[in-house]
PDB file of N, CA, C and O in Angstrom:
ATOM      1  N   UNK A   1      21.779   3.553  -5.625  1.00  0.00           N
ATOM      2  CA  UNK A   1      22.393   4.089  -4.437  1.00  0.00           C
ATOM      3  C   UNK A   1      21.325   4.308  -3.380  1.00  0.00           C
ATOM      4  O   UNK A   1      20.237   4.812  -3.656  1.00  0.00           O
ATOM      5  N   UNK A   2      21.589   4.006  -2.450  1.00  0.00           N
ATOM      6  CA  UNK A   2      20.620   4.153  -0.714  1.00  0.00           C
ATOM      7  C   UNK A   2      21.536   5.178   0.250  1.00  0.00           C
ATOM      8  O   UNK A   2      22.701   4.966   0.589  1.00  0.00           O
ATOM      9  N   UNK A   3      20.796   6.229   0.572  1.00  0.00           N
ATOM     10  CA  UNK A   3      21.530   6.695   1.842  1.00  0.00           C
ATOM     11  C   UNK A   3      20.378   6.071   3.292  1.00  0.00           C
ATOM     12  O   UNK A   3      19.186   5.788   3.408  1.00  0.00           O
ATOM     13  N   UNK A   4      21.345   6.092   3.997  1.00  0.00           N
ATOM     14  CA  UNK A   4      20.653   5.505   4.646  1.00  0.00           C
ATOM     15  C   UNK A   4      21.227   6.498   6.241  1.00  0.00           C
ATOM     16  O   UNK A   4      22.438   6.693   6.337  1.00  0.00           O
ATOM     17  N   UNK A   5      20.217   7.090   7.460  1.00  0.00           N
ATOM     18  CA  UNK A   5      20.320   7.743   8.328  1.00  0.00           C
ATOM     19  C   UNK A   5      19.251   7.718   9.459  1.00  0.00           C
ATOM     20  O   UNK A   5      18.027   7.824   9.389  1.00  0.00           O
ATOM     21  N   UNK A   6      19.849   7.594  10.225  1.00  0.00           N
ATOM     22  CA  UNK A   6      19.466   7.345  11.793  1.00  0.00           C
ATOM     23  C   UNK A   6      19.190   8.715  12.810  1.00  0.00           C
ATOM     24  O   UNK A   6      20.034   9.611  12.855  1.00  0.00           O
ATOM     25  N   UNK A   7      18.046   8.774  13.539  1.00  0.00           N
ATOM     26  CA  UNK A   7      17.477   9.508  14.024  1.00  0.00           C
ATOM     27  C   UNK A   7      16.881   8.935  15.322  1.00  0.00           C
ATOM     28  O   UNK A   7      15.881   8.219  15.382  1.00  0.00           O
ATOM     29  N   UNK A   8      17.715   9.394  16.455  1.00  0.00           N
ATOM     30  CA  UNK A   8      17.228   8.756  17.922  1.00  0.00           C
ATOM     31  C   UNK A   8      16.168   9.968  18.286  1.00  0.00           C
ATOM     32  O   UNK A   8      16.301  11.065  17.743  1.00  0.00           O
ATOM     33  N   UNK A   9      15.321   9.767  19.043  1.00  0.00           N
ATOM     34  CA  UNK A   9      13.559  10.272  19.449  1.00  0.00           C
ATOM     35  C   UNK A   9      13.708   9.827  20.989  1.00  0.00           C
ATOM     36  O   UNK A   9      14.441   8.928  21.401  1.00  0.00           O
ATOM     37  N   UNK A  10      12.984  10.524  21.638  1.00  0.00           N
ATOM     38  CA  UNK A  10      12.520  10.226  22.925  1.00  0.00           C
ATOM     39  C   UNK A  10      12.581   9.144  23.855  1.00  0.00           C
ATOM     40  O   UNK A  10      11.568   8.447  23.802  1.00  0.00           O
ATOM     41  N   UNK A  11      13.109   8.913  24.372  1.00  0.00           N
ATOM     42  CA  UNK A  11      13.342   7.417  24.740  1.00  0.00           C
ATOM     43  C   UNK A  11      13.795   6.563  24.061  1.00  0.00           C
ATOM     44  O   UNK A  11      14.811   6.875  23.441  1.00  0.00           O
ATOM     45  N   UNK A  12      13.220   5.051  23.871  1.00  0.00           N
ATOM     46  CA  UNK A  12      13.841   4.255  23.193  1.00  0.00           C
ATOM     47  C   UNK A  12      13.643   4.148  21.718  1.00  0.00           C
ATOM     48  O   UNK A  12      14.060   3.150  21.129  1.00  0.00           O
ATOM     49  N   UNK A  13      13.050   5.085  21.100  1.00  0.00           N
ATOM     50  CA  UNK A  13      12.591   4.785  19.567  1.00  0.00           C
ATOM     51  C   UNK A  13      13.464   5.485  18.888  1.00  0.00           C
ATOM     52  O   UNK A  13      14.055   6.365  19.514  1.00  0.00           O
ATOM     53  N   UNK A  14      13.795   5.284  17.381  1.00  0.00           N
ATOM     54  CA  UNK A  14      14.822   5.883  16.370  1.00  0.00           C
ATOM     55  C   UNK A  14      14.069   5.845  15.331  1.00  0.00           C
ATOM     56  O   UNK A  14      13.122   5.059  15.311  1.00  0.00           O
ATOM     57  N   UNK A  15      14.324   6.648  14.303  1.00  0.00           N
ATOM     58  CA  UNK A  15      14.077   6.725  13.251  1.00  0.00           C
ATOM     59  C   UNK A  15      15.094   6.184  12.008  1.00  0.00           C
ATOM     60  O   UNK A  15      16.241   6.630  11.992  1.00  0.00           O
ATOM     61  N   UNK A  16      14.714   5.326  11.082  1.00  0.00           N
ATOM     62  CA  UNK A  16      15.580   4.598  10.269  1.00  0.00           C
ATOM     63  C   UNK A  16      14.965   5.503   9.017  1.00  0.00           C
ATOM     64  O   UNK A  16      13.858   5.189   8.579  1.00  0.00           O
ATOM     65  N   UNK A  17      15.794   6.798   8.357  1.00  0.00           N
ATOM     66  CA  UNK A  17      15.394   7.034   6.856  1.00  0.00           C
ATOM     67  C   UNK A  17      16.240   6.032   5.654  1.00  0.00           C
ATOM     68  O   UNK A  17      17.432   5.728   5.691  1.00  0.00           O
ATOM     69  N   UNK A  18      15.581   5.776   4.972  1.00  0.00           N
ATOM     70  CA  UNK A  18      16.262   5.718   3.330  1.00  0.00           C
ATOM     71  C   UNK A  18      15.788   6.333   2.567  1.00  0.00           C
ATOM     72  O   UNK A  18      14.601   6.658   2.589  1.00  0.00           O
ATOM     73  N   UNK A  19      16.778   6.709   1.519  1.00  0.00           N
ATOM     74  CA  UNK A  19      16.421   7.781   0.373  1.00  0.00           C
ATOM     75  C   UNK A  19      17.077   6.810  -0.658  1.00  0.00           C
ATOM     76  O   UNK A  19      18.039   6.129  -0.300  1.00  0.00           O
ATOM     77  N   UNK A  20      16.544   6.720  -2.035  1.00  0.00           N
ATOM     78  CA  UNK A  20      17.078   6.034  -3.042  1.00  0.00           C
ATOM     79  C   UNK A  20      16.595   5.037  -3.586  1.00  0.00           C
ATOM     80  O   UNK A  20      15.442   5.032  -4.016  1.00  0.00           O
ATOM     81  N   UNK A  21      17.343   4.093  -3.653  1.00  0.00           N
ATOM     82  CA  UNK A  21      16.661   2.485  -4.222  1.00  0.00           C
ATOM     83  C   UNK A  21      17.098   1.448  -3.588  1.00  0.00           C
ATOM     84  O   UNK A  21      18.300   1.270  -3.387  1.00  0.00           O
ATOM     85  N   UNK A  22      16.024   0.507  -3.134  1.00  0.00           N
ATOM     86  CA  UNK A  22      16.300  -0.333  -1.882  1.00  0.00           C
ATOM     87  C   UNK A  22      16.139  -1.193  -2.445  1.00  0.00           C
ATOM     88  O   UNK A  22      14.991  -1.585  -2.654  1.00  0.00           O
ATOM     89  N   UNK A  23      17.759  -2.163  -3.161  1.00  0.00           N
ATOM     90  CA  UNK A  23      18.069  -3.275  -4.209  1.00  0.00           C
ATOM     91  C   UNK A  23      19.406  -3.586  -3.622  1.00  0.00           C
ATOM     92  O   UNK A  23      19.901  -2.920  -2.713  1.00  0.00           O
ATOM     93  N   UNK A  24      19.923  -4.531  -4.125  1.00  0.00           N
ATOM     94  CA  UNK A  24      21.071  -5.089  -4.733  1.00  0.00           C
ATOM     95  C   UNK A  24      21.851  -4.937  -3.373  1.00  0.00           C
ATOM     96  O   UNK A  24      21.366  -5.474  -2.376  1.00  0.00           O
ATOM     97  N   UNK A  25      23.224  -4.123  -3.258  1.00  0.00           N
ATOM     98  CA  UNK A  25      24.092  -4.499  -2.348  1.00  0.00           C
ATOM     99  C   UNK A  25      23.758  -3.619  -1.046  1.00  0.00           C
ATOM    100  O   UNK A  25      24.318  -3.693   0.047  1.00  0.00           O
ATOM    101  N   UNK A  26      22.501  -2.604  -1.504  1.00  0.00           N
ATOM    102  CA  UNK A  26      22.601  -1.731   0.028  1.00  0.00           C
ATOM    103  C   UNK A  26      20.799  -1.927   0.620  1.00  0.00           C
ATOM    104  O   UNK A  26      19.944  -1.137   1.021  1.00  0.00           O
ATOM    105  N   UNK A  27      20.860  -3.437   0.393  1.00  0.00           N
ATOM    106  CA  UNK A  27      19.640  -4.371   1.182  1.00  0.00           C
ATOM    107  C   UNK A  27      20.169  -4.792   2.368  1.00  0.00           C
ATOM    108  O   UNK A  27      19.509  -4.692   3.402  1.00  0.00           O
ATOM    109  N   UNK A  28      21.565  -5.372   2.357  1.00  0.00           N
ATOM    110  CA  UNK A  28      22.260  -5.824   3.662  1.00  0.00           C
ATOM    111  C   UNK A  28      22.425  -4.261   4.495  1.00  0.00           C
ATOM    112  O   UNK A  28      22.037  -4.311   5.662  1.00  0.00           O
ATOM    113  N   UNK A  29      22.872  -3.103   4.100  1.00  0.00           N
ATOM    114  CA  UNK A  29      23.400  -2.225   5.053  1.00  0.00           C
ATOM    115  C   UNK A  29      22.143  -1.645   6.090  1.00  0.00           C
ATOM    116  O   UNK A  29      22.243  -1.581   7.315  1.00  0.00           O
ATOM    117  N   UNK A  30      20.982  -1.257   5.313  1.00  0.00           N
ATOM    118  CA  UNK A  30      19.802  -1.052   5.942  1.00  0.00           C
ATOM    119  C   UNK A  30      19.164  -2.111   6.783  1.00  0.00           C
ATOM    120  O   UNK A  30      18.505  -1.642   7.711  1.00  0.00           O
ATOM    121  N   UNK A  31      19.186  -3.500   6.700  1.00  0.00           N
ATOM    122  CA  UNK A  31      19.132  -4.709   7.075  1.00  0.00           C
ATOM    123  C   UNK A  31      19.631  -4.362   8.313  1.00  0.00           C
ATOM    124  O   UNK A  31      18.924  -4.234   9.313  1.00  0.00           O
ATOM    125  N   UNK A  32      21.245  -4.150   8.268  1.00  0.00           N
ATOM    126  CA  UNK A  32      21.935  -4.363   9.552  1.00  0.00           C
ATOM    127  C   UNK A  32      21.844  -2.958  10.611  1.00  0.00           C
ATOM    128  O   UNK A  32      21.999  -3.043  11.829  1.00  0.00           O
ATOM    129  N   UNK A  33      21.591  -1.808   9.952  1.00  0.00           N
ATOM    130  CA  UNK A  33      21.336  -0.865  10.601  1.00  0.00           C
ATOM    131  C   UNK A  33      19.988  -0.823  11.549  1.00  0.00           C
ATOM    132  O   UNK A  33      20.029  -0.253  12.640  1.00  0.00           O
ATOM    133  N   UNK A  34      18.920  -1.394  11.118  1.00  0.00           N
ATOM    134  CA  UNK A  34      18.245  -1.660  11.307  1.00  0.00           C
ATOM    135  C   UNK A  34      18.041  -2.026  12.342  1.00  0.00           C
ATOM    136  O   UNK A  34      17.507  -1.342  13.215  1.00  0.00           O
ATOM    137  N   UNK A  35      18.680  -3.973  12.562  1.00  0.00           N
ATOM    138  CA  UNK A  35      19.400  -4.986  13.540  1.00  0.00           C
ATOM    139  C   UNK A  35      20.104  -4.395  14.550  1.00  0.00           C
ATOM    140  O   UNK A  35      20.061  -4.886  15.678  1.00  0.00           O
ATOM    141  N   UNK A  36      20.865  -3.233  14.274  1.00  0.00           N
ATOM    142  CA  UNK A  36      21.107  -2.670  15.377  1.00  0.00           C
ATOM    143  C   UNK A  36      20.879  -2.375  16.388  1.00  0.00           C
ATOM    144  O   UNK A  36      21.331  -2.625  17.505  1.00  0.00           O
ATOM    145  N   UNK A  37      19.507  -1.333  15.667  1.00  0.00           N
ATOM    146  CA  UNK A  37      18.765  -0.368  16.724  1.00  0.00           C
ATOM    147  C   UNK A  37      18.047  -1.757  17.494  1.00  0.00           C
ATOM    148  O   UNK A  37      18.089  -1.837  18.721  1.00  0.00           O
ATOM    149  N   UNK A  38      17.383  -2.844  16.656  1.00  0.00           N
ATOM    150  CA  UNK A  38      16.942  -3.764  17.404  1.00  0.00           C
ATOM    151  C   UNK A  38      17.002  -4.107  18.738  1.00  0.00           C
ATOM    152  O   UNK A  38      16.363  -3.828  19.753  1.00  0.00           O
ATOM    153  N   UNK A  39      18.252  -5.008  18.357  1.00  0.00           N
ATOM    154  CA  UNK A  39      19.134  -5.616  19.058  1.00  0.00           C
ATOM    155  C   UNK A  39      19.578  -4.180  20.320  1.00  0.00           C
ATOM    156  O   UNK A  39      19.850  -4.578  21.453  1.00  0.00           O
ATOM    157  N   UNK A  40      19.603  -3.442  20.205  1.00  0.00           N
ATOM    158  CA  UNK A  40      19.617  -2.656  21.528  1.00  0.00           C
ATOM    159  C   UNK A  40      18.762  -2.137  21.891  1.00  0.00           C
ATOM    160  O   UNK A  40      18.917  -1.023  22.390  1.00  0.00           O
ATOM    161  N   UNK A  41      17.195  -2.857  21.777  1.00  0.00           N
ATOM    162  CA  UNK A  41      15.705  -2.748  22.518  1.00  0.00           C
ATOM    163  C   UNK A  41      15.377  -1.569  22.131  1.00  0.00           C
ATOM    164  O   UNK A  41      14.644  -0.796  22.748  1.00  0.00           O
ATOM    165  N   UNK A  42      15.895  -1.382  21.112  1.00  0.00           N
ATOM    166  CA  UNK A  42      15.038   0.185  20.538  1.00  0.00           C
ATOM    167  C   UNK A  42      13.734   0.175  19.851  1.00  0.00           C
ATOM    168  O   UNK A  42      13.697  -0.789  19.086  1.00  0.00           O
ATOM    169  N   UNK A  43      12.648   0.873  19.825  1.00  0.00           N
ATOM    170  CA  UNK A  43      11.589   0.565  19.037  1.00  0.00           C
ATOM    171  C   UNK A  43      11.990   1.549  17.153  1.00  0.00           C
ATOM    172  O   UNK A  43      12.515   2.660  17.081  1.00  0.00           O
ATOM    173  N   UNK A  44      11.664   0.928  16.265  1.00  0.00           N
ATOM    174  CA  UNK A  44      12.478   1.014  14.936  1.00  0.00           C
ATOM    175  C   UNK A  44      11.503   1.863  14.447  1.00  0.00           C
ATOM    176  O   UNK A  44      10.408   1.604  14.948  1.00  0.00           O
ATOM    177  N   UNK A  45      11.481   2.970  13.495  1.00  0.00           N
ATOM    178  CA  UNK A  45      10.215   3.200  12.883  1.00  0.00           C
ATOM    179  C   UNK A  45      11.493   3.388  11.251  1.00  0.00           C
ATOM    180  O   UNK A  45      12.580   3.965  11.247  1.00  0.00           O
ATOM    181  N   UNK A  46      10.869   2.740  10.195  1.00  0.00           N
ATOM    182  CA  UNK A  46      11.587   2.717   8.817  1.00  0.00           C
ATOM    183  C   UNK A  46      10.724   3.806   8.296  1.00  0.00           C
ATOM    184  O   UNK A  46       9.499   3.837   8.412  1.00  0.00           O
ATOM    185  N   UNK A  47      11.509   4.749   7.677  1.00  0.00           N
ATOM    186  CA  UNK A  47      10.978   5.970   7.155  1.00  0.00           C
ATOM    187  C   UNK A  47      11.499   5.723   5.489  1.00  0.00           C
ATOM    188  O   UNK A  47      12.640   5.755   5.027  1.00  0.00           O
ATOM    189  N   UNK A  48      10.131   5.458   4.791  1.00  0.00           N
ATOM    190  CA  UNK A  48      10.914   4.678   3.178  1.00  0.00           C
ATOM    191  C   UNK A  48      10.248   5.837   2.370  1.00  0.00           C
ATOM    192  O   UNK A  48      10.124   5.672   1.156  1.00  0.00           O
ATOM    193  N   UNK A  49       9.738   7.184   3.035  1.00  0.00           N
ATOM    194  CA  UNK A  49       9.014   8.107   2.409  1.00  0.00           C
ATOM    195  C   UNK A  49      10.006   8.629   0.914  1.00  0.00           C
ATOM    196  O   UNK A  49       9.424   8.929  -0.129  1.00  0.00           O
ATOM    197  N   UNK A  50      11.443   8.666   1.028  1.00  0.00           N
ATOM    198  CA  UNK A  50      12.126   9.246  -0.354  1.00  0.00           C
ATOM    199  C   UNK A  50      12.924   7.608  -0.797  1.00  0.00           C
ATOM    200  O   UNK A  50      14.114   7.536  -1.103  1.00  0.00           O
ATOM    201  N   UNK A  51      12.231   6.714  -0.759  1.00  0.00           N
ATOM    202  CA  UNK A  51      12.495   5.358  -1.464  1.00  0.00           C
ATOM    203  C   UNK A  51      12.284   5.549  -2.924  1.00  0.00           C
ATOM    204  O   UNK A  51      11.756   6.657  -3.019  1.00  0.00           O
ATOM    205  N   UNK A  52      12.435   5.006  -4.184  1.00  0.00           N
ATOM    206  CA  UNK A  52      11.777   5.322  -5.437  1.00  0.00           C
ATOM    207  C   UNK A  52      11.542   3.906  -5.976  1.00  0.00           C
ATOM    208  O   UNK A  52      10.857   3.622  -6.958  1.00  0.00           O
ATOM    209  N   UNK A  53      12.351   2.894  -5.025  1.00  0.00           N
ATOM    210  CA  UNK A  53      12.694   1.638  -5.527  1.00  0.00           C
ATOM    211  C   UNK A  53      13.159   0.558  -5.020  1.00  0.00           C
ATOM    212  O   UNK A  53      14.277   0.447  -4.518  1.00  0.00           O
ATOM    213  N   UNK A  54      12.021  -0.627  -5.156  1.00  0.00           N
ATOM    214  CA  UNK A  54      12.527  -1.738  -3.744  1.00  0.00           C
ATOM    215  C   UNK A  54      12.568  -3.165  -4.790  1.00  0.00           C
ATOM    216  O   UNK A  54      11.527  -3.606  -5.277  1.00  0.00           O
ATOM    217  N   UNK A  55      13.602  -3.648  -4.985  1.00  0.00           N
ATOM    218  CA  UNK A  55      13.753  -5.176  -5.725  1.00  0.00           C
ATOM    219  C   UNK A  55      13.539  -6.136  -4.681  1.00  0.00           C
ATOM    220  O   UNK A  55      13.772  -6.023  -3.478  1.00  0.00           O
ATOM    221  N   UNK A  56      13.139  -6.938  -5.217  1.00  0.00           N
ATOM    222  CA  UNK A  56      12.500  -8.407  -4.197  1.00  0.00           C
ATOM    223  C   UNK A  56      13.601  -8.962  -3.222  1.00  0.00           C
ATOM    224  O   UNK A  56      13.312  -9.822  -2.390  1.00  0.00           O
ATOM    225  N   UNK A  57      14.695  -8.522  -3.328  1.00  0.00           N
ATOM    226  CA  UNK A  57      15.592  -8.982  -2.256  1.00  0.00           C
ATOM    227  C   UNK A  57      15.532  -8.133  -0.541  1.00  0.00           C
ATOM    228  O   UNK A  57      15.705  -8.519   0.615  1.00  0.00           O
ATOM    229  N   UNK A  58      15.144  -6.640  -1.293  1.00  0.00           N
ATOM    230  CA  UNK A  58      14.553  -5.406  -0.429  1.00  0.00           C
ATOM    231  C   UNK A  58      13.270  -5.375   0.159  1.00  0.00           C
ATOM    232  O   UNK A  58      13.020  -4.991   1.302  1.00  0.00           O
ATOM    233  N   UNK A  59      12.114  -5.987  -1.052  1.00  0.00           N
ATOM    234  CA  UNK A  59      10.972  -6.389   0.206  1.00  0.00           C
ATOM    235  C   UNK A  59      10.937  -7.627   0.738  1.00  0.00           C
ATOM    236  O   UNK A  59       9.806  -7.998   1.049  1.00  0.00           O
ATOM    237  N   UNK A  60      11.919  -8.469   0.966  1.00  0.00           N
ATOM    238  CA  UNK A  60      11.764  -9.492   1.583  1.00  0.00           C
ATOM    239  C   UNK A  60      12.368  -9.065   2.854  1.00  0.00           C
ATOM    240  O   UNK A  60      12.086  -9.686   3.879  1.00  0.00           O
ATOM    241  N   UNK A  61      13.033  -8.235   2.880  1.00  0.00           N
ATOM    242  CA  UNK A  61      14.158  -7.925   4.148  1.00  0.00           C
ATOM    243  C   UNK A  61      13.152  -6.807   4.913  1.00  0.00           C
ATOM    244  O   UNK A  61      13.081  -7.009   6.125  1.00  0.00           O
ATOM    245  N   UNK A  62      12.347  -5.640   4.412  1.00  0.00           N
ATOM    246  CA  UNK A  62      11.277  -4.738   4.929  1.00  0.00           C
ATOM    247  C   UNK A  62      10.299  -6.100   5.697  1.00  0.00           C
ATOM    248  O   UNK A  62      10.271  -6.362   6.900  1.00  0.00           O
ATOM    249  N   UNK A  63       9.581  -6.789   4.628  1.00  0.00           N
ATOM    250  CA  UNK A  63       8.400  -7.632   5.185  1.00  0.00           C
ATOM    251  C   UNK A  63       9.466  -8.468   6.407  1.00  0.00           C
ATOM    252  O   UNK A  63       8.725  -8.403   7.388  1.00  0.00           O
ATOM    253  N   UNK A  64      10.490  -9.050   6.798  1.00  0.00           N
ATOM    254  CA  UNK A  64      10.981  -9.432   7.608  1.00  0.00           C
ATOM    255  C   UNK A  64      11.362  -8.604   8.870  1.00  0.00           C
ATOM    256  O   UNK A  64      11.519  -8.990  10.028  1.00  0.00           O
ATOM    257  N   UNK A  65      11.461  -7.443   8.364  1.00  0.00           N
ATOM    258  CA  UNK A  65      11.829  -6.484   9.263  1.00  0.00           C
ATOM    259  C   UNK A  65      10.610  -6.142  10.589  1.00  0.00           C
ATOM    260  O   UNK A  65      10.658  -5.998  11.811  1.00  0.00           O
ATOM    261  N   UNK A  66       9.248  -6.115   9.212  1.00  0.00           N
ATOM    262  CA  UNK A  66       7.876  -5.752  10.034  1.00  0.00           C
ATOM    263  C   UNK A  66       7.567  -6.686  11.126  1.00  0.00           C
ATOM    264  O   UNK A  66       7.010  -6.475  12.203  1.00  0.00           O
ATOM    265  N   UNK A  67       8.108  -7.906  10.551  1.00  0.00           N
ATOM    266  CA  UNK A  67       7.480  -8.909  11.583  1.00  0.00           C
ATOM    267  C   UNK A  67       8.189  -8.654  12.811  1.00  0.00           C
ATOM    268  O   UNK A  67       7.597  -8.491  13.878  1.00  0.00           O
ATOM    269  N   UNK A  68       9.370  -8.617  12.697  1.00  0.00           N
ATOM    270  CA  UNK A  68      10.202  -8.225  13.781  1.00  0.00           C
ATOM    271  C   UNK A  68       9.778  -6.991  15.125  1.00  0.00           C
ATOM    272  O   UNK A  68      10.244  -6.715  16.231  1.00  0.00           O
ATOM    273  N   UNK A  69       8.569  -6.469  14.214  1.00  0.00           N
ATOM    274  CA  UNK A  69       8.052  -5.139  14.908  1.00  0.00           C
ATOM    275  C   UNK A  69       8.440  -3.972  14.333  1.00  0.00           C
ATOM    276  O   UNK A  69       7.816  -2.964  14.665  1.00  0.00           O
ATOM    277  N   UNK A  70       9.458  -3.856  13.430  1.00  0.00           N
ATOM    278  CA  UNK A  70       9.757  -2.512  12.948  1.00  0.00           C
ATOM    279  C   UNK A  70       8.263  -1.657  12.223  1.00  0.00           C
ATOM    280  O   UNK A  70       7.644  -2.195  11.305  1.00  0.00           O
ATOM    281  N   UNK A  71       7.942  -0.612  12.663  1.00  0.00           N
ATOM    282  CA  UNK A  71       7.270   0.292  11.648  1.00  0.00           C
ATOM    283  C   UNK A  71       7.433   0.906  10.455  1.00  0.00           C
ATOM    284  O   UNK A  71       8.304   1.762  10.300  1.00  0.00           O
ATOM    285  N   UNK A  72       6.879   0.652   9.806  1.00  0.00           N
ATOM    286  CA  UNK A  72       7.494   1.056   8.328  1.00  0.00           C
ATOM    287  C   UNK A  72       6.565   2.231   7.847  1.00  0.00           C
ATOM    288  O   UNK A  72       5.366   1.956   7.786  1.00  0.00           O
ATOM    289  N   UNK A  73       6.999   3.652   7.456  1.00  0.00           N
ATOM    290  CA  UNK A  73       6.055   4.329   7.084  1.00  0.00           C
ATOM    291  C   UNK A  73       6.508   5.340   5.849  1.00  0.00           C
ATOM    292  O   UNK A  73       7.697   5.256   5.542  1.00  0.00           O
ATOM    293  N   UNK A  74       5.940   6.002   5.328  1.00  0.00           N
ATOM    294  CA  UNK A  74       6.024   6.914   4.158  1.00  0.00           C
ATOM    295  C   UNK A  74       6.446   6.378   3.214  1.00  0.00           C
ATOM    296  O   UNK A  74       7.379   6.799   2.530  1.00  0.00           O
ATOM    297  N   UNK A  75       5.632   5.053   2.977  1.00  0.00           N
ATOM    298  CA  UNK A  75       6.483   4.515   1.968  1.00  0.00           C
ATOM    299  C   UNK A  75       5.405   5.354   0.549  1.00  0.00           C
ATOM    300  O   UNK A  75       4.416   6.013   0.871  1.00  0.00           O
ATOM    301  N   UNK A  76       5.754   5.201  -0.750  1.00  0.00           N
ATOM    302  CA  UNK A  76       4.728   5.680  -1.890  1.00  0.00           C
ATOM    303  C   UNK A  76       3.730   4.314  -2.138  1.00  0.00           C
ATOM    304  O   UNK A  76       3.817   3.221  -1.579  1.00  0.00           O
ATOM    305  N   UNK A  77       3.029   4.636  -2.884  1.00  0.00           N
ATOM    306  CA  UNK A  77       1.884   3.457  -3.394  1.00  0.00           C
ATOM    307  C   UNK A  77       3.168   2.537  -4.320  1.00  0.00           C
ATOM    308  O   UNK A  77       3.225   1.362  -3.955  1.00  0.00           O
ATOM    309  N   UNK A  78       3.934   2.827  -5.172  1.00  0.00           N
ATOM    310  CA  UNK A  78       4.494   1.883  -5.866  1.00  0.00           C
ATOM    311  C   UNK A  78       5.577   1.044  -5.125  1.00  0.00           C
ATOM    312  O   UNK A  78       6.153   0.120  -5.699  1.00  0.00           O
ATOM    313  N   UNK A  79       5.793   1.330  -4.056  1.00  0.00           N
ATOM    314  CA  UNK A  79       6.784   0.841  -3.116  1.00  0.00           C
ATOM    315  C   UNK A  79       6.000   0.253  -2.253  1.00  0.00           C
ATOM    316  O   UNK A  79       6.515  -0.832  -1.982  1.00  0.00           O
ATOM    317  N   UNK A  80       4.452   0.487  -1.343  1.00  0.00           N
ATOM    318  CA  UNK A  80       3.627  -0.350  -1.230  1.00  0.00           C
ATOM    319  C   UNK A  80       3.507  -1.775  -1.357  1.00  0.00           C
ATOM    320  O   UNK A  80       3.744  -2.741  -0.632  1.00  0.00           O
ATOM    321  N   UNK A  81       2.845  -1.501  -3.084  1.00  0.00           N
ATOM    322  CA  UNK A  81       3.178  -2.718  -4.066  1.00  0.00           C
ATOM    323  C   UNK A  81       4.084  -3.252  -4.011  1.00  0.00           C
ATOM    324  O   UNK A  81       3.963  -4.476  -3.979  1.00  0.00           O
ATOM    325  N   UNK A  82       5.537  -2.655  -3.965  1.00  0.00           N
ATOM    326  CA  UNK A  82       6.605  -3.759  -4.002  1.00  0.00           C
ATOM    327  C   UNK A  82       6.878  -4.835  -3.056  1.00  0.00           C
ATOM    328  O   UNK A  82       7.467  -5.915  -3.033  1.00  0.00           O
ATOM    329  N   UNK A  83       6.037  -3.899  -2.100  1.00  0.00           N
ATOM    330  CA  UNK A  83       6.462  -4.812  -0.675  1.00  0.00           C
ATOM    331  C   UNK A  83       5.559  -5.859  -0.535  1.00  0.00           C
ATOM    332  O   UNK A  83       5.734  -6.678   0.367  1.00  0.00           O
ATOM    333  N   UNK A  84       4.109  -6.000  -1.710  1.00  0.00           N
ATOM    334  CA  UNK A  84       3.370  -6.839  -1.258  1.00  0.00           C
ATOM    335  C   UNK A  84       2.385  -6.841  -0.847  1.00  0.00           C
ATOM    336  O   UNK A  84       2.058  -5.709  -0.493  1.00  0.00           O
ATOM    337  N   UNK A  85       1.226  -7.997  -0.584  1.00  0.00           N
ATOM    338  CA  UNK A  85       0.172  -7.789  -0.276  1.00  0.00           C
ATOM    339  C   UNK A  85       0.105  -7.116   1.750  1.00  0.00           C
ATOM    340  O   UNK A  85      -0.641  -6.221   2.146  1.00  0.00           O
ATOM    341  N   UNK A  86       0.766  -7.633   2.322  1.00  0.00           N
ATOM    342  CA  UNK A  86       0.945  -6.975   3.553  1.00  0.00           C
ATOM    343  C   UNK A  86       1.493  -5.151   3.335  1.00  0.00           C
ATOM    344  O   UNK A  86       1.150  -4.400   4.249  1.00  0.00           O
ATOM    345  N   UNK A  87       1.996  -4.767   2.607  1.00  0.00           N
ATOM    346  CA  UNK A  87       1.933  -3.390   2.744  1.00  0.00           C
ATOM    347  C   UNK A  87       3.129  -2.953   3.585  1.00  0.00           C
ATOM    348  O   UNK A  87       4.179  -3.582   3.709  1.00  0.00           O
ATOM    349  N   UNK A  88       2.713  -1.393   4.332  1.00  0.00           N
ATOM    350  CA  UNK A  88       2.686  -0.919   5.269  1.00  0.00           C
ATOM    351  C   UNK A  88       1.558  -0.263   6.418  1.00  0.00           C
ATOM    352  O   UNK A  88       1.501   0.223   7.547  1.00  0.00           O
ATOM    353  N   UNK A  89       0.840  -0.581   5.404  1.00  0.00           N
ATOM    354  CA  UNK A  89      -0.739  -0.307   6.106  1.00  0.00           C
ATOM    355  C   UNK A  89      -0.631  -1.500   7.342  1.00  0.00           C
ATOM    356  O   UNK A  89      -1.569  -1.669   8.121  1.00  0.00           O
TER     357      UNK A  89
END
């Protein structure tokens, strides 16, 4: 299970939290929430600080996300790793 919650900031930036495990069917919902804020010139920051768990379908969609410009932060060291040699560093 992923909850997933949105947090608008100062101007154009939001905050994207997830809490849970970032797998299986709630890779698309964070995906598109995400796409949202995008897509309406928002600057993204992904807050994966209460993540516990990312399956390869989840860091492919984070590492896609980054390129996009999203910030990704609080993630743990084992969620780090999941995401790969790019990180969040």
């Amino acid at each position: 299970m992923l909850r997933i919650s949105s947090t608008a900031e100062a101007g154009s930036r939001v905050t994207v939290k997830a809490e849970g495990s970032l797998l299986g069917d709630w890779v698309p919902p964070l995906h598109a929430e995400c796409v949202r804020h995008l897509d309406a010139a928002r600057l993204v920051e992904l807050d994966l600080a209460d993540v516990r768990f990312v399956d390869r379908d989840g860091a492919a969609m984070v590492r896609g996300l980054m390129a996009r410009g999203v910030n990704v932060t609080g993630a743990s060291a084992l969620v780090n790793a999941l995401l790969g040699p790019s990180g969040t560093s």
